[in-house]
ROTOR-520848 format. One record per residue: residue number from 1; x, y, z of N, C-alpha, C in turn. Coordinates in nm, 2 decimals, padded with zeros to 4 digits, always signed. Each point is the difference from the previous one (the first is absolute). Layout:
PT pos n_x n_y n_z ca_x ca_y ca_z c_x c_y c_z
PT NUM X Y Z X Y Z X Y Z
...
END
This chain:
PT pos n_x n_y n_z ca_x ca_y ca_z c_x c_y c_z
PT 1 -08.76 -07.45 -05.35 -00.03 +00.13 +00.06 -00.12 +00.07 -00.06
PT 2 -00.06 +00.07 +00.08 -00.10 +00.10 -00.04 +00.02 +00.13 +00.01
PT 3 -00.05 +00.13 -00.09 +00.04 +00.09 +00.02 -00.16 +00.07 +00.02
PT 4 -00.03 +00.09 +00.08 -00.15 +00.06 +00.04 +00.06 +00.18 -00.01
PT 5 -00.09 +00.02 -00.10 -00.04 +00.18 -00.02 -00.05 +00.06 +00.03
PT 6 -00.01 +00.06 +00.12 -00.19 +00.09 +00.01 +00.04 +00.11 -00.05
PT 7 -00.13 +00.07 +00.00 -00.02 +00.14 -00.06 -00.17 +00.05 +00.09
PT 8 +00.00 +00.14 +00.02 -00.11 +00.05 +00.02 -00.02 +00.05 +00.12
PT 9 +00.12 -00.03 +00.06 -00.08 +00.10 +00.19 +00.03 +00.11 -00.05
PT 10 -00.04 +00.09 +00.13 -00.03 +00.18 +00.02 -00.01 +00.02 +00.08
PT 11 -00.05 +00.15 +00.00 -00.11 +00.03 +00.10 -00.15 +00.04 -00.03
PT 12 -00.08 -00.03 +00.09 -00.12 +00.02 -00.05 -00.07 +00.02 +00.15
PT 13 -00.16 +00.08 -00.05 -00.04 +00.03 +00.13 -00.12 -00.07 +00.04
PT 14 +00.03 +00.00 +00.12 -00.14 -00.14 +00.07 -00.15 +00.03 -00.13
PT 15 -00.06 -00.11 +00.00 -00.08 +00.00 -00.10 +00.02 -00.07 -00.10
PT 16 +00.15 +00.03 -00.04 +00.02 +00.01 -00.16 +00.03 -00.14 -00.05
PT 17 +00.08 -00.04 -00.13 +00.05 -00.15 -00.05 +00.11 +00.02 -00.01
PT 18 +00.03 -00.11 -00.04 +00.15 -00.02 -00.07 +00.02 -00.10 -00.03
PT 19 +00.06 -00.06 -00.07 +00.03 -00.15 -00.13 +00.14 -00.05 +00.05
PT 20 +00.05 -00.10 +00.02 +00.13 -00.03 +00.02 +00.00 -00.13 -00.13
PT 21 +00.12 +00.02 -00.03 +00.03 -00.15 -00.11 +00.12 -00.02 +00.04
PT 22 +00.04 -00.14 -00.02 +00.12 -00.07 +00.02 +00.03 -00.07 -00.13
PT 23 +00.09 -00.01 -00.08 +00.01 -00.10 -00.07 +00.15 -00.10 +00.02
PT 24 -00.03 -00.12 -00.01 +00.05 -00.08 +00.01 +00.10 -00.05 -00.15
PT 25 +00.17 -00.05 +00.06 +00.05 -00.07 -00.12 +00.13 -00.04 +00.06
PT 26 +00.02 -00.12 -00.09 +00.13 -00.09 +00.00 -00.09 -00.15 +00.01
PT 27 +00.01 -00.07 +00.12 -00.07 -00.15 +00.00 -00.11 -00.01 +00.08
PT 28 -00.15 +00.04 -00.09 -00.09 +00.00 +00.05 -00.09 -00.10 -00.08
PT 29 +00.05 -00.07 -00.07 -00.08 -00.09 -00.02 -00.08 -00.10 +00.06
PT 30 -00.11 -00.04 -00.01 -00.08 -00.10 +00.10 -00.08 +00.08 +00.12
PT 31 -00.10 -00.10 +00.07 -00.08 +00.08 +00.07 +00.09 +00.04 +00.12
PT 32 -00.07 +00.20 +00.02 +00.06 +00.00 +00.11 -00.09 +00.14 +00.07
PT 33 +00.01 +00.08 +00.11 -00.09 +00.10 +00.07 +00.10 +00.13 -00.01
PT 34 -00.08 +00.07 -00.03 +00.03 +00.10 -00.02 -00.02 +00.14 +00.10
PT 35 +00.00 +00.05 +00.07 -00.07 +00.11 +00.05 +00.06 +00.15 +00.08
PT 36 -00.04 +00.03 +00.10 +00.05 +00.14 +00.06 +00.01 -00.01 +00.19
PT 37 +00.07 +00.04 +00.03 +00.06 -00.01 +00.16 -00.01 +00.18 -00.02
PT 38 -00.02 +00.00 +00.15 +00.07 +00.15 +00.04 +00.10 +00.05 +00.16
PT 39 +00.03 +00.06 +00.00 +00.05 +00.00 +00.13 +00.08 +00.19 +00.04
PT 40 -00.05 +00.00 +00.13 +00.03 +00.15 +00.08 +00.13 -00.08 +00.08
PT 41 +00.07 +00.11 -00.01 +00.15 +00.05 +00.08 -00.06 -00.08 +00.07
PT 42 +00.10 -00.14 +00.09 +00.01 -00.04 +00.10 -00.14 -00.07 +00.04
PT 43 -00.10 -00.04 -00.13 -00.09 -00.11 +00.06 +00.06 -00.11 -00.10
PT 44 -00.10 -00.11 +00.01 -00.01 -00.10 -00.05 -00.04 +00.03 -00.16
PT 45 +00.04 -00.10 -00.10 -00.10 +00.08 -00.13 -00.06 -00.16 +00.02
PT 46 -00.15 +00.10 -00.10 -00.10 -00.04 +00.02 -00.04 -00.02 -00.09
PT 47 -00.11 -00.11 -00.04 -00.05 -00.01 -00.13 -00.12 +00.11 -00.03
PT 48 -00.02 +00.02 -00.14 -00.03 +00.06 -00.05 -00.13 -00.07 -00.10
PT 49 +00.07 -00.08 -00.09 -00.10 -00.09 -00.10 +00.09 -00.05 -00.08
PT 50 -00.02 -00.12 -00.05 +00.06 -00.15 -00.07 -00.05 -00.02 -00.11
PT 51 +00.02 -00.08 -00.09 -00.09 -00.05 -00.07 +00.10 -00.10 -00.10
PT 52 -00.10 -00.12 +00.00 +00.09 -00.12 -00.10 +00.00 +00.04 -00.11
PT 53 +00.06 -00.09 -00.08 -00.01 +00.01 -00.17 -00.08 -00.09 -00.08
PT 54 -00.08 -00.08 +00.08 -00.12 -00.09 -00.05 -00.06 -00.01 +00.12
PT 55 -00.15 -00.12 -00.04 -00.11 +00.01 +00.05 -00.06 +00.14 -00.01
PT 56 -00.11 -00.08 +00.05 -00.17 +00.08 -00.04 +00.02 +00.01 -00.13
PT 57 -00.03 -00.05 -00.09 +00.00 -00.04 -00.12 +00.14 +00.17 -00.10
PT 58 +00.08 -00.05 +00.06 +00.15 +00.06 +00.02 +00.00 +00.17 -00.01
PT 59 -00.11 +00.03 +00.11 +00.04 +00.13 +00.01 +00.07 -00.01 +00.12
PT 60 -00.01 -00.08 +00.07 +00.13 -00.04 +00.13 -00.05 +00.05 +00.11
PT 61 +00.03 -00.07 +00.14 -00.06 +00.02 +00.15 +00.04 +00.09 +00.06
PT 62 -00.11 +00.10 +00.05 +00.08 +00.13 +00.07 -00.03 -00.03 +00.17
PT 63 +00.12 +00.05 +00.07 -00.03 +00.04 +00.14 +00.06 +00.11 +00.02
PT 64 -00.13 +00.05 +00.10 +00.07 +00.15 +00.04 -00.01 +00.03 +00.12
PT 65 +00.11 +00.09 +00.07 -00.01 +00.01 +00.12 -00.15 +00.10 +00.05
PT 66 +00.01 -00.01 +00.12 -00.19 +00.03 +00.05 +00.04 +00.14 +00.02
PT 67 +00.12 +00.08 -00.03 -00.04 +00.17 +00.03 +00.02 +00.04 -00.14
PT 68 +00.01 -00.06 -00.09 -00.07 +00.01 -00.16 -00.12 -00.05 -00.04
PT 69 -00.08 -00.08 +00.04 -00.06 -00.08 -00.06 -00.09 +00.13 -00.06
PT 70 -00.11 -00.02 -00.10 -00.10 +00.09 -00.07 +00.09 +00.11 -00.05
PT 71 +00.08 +00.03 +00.01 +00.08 +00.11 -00.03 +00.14 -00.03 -00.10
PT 72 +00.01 -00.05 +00.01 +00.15 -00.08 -00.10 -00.01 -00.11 -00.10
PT 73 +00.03 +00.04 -00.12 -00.03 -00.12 -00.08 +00.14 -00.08 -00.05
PT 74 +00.05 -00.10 -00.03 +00.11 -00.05 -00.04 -00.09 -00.06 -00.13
PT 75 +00.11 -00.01 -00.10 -00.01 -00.06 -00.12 +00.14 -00.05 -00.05
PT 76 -00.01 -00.06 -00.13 +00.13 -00.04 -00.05 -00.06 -00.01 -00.19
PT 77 +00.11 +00.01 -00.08 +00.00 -00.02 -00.07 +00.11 -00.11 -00.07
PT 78 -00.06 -00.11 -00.01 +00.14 -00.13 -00.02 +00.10 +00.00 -00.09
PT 79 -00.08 +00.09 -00.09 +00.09 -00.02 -00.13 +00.10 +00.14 +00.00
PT 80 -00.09 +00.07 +00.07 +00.16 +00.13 +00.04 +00.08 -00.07 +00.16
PT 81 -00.06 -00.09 +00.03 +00.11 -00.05 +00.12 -00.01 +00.17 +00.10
PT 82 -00.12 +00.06 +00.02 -00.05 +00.12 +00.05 -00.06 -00.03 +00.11
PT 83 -00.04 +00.03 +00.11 -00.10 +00.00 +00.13 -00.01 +00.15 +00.00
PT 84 -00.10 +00.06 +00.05 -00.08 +00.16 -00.01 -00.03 -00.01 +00.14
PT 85 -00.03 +00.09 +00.07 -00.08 +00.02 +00.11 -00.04 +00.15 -00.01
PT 86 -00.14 -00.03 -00.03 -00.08 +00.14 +00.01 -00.08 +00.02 +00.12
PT 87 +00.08 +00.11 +00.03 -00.03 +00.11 +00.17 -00.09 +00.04 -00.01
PT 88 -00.12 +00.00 +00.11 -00.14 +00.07 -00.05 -00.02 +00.12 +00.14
PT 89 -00.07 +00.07 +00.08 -00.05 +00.03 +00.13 +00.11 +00.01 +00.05
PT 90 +00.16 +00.03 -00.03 +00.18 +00.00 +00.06 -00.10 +00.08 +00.13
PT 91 +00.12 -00.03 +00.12 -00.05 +00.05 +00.16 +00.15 +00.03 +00.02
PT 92 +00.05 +00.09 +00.07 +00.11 +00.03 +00.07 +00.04 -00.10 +00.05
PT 93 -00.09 -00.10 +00.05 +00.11 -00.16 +00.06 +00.03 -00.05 -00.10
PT 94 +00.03 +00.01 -00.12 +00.01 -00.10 -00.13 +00.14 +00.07 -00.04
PT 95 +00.07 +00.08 +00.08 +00.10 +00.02 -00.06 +00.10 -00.02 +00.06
PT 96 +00.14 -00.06 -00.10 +00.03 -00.10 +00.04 +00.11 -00.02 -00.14
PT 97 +00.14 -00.06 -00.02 +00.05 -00.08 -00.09 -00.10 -00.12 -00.04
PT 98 +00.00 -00.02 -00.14 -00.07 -00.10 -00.01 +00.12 -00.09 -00.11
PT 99 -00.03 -00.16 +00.06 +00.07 -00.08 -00.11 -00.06 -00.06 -00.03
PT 100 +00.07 -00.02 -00.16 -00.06 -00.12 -00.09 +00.05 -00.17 +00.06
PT 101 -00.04 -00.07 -00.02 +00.04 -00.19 +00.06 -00.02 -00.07 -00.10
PT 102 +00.09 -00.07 -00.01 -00.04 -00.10 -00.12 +00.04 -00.13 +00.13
PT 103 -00.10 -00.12 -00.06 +00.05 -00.16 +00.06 -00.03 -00.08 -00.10
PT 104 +00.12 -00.10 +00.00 -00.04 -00.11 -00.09 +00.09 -00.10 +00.06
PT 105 -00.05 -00.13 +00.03 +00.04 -00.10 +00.03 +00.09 +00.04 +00.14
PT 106 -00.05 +00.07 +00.10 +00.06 +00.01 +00.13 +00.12 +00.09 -00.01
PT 107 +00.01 +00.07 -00.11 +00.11 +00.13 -00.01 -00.10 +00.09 -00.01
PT 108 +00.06 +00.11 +00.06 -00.04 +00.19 +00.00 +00.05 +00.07 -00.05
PT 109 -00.04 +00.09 -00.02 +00.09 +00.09 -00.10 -00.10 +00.15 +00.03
PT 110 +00.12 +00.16 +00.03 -00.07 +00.08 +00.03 +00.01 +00.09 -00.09
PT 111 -00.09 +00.13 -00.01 +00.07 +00.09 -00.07 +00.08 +00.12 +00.11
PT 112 +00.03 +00.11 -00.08 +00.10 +00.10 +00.06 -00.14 +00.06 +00.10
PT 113 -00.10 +00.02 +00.00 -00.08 +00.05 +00.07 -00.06 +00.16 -00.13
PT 114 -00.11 +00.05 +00.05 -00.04 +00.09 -00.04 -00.09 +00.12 +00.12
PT 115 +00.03 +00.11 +00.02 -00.06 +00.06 +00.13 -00.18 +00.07 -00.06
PT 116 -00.05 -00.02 +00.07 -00.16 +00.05 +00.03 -00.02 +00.05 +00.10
PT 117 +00.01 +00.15 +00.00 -00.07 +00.07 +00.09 -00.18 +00.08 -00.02
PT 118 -00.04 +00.00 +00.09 -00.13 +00.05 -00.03 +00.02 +00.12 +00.16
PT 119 -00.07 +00.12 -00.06 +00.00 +00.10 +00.06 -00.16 +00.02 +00.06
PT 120 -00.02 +00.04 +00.08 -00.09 +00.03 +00.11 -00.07 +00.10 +00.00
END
């Protein structure tokens, strides 16, 4: 089992940032992706940004969905078993529950969610 922590939504107003972190614990050992989903009342959730725990000489491969891109950064830190996502340019459409994802070996694992509102 995996257990996922976030911390860090709010509110904030269009413009502004915000940082989200997840940390990860229980059986996470070995490579696995790490990243952030979001989802509004009654859509689909959506990705957000990913990122492995190796390659590129092990800062790990990011993908991010195209209504973040230039604007959202994902990171991780391995040895805190951490993934970050720093909010840059937040828009009123970026708000949203956001979760943390863990995958390893074709298991998922979520977190409780965290809310992000951005005001207008």
């Amino acid at each position: 089992q995996v257990q996922l922590v976030e911390s860090g939504g709010g509110l904030v107003q269009a413009g502004g940032s915000l940082r989200l972190s997840c940390a990860a614990s229980g059986s996470i050992l070995g490579i696995n992706t790490m990243g952030w989903y979001r989802q509004v009342a009654e859509k689909q959730r959506e990705l957000v940004a990913v990122i492995t725990s190796g390659g590129i000489t092990s800062g790990g491969i990011t993908n991010y969905g195209d209504s973040v891109k230039g604007r959202f950064t994902i990171s991780r830190d391995n040895a805190k078993n951490t993934v970050y996502l720093q909010m840059n340019s937040l828009r009123p459409e970026d708000t949203a529950v956001y979760y943390c994802n863990y995958v390893r070996l074709g298991r998922q694992y979520w977190g409780q969610g965290t809310q992000v509102t951005v005001s207008s």
